[in-house]
N, C-alpha and C positions, 0 to 999 in steps of 0.2 A: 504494500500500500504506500503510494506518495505522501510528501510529508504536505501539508493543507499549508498556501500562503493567505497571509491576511485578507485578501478578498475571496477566501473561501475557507474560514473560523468558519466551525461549529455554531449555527443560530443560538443555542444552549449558555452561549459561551459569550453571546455579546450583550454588551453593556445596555444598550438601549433596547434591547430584545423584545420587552416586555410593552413597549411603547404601540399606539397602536399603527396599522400597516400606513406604511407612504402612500403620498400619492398616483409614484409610479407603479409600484406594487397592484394597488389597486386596482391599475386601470388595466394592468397585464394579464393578472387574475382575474377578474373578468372576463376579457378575450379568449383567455386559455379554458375558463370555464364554462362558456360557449363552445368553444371548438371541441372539448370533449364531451359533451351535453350533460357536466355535471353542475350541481347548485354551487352558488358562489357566495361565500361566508364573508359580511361587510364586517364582521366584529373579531378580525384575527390581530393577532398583532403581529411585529414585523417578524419575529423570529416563524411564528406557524405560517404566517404571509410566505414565505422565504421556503419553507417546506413543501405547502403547498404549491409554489411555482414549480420548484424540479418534478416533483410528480405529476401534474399535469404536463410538464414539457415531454417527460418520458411519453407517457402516453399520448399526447399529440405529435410530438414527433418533433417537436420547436427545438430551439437551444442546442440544436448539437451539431 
């Protein structure tokens, strides 16, 4: 396993984690929650926002 650089910390692990999701977050989650016809949760914050996005890109097929 590679060692994880800063822009890719464990969500678990960041300081503002707990804050709720950004704007861009938001607005990505969405799209991506559309494109794999699943509900789209407005009350995440950034850490599960952040979780959320790679699983929906897995199964969309985004981000890679």
């Amino acid at each position: 396993m590679s060692e994880m650089t800063n822009t890719e910390k464990d969500p678990d692990e960041w300081v503002t984690g707990d804050e709720p999701m950004t704007g861009a977050q938001q607005s990505y989650l969405q799209t991506l929650s559309q494109e794999a016809n699943e509900d789209f949760d407005e009350t995440l914050s950034k850490a599960d926002a952040s979780r959320r996005i790679d699983e929906l890109q897995d199964r969309t097929g985004r981000g890679q």
